[in-house]
Structures are given as C-alpha cells and as structure tokens.
N, C-alpha and C positions, 0 to 999 in steps of 0.2 A: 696714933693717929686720932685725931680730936673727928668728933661726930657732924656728917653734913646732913642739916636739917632744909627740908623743899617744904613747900606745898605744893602737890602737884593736882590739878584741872586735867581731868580726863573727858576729853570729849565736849569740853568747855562748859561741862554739867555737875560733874561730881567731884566735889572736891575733897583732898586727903591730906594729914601732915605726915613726911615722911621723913624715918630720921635712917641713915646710912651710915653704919660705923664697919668699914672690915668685911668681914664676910654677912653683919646680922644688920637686918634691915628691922625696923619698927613699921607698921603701917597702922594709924588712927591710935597709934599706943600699944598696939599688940604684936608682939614676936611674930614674926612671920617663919611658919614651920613648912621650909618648903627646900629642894634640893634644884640647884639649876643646871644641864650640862650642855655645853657649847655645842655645837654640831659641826660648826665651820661656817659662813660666807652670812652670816648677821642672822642662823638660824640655831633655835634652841630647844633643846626638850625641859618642859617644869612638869615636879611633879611637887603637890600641895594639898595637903586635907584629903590624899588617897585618891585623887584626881589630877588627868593626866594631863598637860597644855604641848601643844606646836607651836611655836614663836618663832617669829620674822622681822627684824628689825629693817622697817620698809626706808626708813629718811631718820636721820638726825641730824636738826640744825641748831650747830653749837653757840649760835650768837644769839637767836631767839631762846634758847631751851629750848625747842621740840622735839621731840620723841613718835613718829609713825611707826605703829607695832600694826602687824598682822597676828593675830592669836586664834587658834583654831578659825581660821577661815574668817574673823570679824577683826574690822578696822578699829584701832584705838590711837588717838591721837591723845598724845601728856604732854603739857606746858605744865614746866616746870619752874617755881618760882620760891628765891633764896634771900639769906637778909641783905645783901647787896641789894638786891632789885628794890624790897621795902625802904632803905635809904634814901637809893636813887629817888622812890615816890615822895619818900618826906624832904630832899632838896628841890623837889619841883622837875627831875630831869628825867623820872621814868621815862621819855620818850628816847632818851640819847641811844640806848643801843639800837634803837628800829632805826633812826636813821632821820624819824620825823621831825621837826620842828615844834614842839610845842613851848608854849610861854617859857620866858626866863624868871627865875625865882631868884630870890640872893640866899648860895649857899650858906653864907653865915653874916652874923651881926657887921655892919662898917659903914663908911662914908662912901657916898656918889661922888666920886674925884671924877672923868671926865666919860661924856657920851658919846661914844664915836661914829653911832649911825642916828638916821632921822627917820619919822615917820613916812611910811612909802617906800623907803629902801629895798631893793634887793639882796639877800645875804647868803652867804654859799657857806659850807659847813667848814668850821676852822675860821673864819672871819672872824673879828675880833669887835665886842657890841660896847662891853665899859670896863672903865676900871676900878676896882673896889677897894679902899682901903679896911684893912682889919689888923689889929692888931701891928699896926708900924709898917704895916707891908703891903705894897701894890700887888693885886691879884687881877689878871686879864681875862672876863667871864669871853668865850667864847660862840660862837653860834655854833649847836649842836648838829644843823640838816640845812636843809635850802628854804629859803620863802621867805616872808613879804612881812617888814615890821610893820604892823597894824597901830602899836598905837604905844608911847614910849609913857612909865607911868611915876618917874622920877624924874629930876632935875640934879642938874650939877650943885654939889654940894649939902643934896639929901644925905641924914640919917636913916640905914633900914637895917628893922629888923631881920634874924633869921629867916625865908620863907616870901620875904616880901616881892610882891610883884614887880619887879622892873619892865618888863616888853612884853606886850603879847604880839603874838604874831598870827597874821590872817592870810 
C-alpha cells in the first residue's frame, strides 16, 4: 500500500504533515510511538509517550475532510488536506468540492471554441460555461456551484494558457 500523505490544520491553527502508511503514521517527520485500541461506537483509548488519551470521534465529514475528535474532554477540529485538493487549487477549482462557485480557470493549454453563457447570467451546477479545445479535442468546462457570471474574460477564439482566467463569478 503506497503512503497517504495530508496536511492536516487542527483547530485551523496548527498545522502538521502527516504521512499514513499501514499501521505507522509519521507526524512532522517523526514516528509516532503510540498504541490505539477501539472501544466501540467512534470511541478510543491512546496511549503515547506513557500518556493516556480518551477519544471520541464527534463528526466526520468525508467531502470536506473534517475530523471532530473529543479528546480528553477538549474539542479538536482537523481538516485535512491531500495532493488532490493542492491540484484542484493549481487548476483554479479548490472551490468544487464545497460546492461554491468560484472563478473559472482553463484547466490546461487550448483554444476558446465557443461561450455558452453571458455576463449576468444565472448558472446552476453542471451547466455547461465553454468549450475548450486542447489537444484535438473538445473539452465542456462546467459550472461547478450556483451564481452569477460577473464578468466573462475571453473571447471566442482566445488562445489560453494553463491557469488562465476565463469567468469570474460574483
């Protein structure tokens, strides 16, 4: 099993890289010398560095990454974040899995073949905004959430690069 690497935001303060292979977890680089045993119904006993933890796994929401732990009686909230998500930000589309709307980027190099919405528009998620050619082939950039094309920043038969602005939306 190949090693899944986070960075996970505790608390939206502290931040950690975390790498998960199997049973051994790295945390900031260092082995984690710790035993975990299930208890039953999202509760756990750790023990770590001869120090004892109560764990309660309060919420886990799989589309955000969040993680609500109760741990000895104190709340800890981890978002967690994977090279997925850092991609999604280098295409422009970190927003897609919240659900928001934010600006359209052009996933990769191509031609502005046509613009199917206009400034003002209302867009609901799955609507379909332009079509890109790349590489021989018609790609249909999507609207990723609901709301209001603010201001369209290509033309029919633009060249753009990777990254390139096509719509913001306001």
């Amino acid at each position: 099993m190949q090693a899944s690497k986070y960075t996970a935001f505790v608390n939206a303060k502290t931040k950690h890289d975390v790498i998960h292979e199997t049973n051994d977890i790295q945390l900031d680089g260092a082995a984690m010398d710790w035993n975990c045993v299930p208890l039953g119904n999202g509760r756990f006993h750790i023990l770590s560095n001869e120090k004892s933890y109560d764990a309660y796994v309060v919420n886990v929401n799989r589309d955000e990454k969040i993680v609500e732990l109760l741990i000895n009686n104190r709340k800890y909230t981890v978002k967690l974040r994977d090279r997925y998500d850092d991609l999604l930000e280098k295409l422009g589309m970190n927003d897609a899995a919240s659900g928001k709307l934010g600006d359209l980027k052009s996933p990769m190099p191509g031609l502005v073949l046509k613009i199917l919405v206009k400034e003002g528009d209302e867009v609901k998620k799955g609507d379909s905004l332009i079509v890109l050619e790349a590489m021989k082939m018609e790609n249909m950039l999507k609207a990723q959430g609901n709301g209001l094309v603010k201001a369209i920043k290509v033309q029919q038969g633009n060249a753009v690069e990777k990254g390139a602005l096509l719509i913001q939306f306001g």
